[in-house]
N, C-alpha and C positions, 0 to 999 in steps of 0.2 A: 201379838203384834210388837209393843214394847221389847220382850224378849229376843225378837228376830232379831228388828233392827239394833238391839244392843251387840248382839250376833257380829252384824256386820259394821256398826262399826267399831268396835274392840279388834277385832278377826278378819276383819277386811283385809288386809293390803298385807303385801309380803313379807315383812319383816315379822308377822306373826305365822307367817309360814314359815320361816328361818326356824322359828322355835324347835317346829317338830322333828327338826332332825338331832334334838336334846333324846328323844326317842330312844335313838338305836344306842345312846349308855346303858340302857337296860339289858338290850338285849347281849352289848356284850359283855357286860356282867352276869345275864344267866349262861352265855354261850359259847361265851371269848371272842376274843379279837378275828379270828381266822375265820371260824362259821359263820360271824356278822359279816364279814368281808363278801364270803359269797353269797351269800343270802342276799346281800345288798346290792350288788351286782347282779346275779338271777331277779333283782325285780323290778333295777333299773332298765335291764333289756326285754322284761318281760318273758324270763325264762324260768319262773318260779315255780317248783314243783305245787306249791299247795298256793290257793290265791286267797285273799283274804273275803271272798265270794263263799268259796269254798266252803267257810266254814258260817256262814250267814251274816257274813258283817256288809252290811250294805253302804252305811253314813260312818262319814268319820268318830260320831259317839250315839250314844243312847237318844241322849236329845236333842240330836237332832233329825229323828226318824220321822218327825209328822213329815206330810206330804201336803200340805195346803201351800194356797199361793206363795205367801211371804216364807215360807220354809223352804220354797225353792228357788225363790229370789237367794235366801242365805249359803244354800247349796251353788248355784252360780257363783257368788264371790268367793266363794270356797276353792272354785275351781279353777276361776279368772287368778286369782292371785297364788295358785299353788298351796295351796293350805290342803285339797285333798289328796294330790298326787303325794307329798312330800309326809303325809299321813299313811298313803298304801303301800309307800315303801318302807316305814317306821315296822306299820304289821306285819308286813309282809315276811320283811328281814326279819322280826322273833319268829313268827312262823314255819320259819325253812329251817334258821339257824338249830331250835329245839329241835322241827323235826331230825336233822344232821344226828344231834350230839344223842339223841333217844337211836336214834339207829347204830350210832356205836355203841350208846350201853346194851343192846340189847345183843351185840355181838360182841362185844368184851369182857361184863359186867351184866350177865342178863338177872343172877340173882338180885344184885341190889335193884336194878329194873323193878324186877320181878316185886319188892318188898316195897317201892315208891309208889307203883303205879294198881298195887291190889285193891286199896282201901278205893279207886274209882272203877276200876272195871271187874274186881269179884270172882266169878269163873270163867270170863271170860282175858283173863290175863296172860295166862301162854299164847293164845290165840295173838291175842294185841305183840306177843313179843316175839313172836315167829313173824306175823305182818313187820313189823320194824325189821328183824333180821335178812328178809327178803326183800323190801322194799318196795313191798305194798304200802298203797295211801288207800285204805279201809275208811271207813265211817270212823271205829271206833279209836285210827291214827289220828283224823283228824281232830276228833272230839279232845283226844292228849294233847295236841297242839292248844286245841284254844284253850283248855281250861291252863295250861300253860301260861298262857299271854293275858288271861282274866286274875294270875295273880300279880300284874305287872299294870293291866290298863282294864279301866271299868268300861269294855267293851258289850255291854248285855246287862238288862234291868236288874237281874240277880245279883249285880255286883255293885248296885247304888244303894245308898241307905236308906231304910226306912221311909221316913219324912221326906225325903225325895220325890219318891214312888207316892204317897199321901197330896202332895202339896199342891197337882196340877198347875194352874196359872201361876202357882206361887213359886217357882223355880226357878225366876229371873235371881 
């Protein structure tokens, strides 16, 4: 309980919704300026090839996945004040933006692809780079996208520390 409502009010109100659009520096630093552009665009209108559903992100972080009452009182001002929306667009945009520039390495550049992308997908890697070349969104396109976006944002428990994951209650 203590935790939620720290939640809301740290994270309540909009100016800590402002923040998350510090977000998309990342992504156009892994992506550049131009594929951030449209990625961010594509998910202002809600024309984003890959949604951040897609790849099972439900809550704007890990911790905030409980579903009990006061987690979803914290989930409403989340929403009330733009803190989620201004979050799905943050994802959204690395999301698209990787997938874009993974689809021209794999048409430009498919070896070095090819050398980036073996040590997660093994023999199934021309596979993943023929999907990119053609512009399929596969399972295992999408799975490149987020393990993409989990070295940028600890989107999934595997990407929190130890004592974290140990700590339960103790995480405030």
């Amino acid at each position: 309980a203590y935790k939620n409502f720290s939640y809301i009010d740290t994270m309540g109100n909009p100016f800590s919704a402002i923040t998350q659009i510090g977000d998309l520096a990342w992504t156009i630093y892994a992506n550049g300026w131009i594929r951030t552009a449209r990625a961010a665009y594509g998910s202002l209108t809600k024309q984003s090839r890959i949604k951040k559903e897609d790849v099972g992100i439900e809550r704007i972080a890990q911790e905030f996945a409980d579903t009990d009452t006061l987690s979803n009182a914290v989930a409403k001002v989340f929403k009330i004040v733009g803190l989620e929306k201004l979050d799905s667009i943050g994802k959204e945009s690395f999301l698209n933006a990787s997938l874009e520039r993974f689809e021209d390495m794999a048409t430009k550049q498919p070896a070095k692809l090819k050398r980036k992308i073996k040590d997660i997908f093994e023999g199934d890697t021309d596979s993943v780079i023929d999907d990119l070349q053609n512009k399929r969104i596969t399972d295992n396109v999408k799975l490149l996208v987020y393990s993409n976006l989990l070295d940028f944002q600890p989107a999934a428990l595997s990407e929190q520390p130890e004592q974290y994951l140990k700590a339960g209650n103790g995480r405030v």
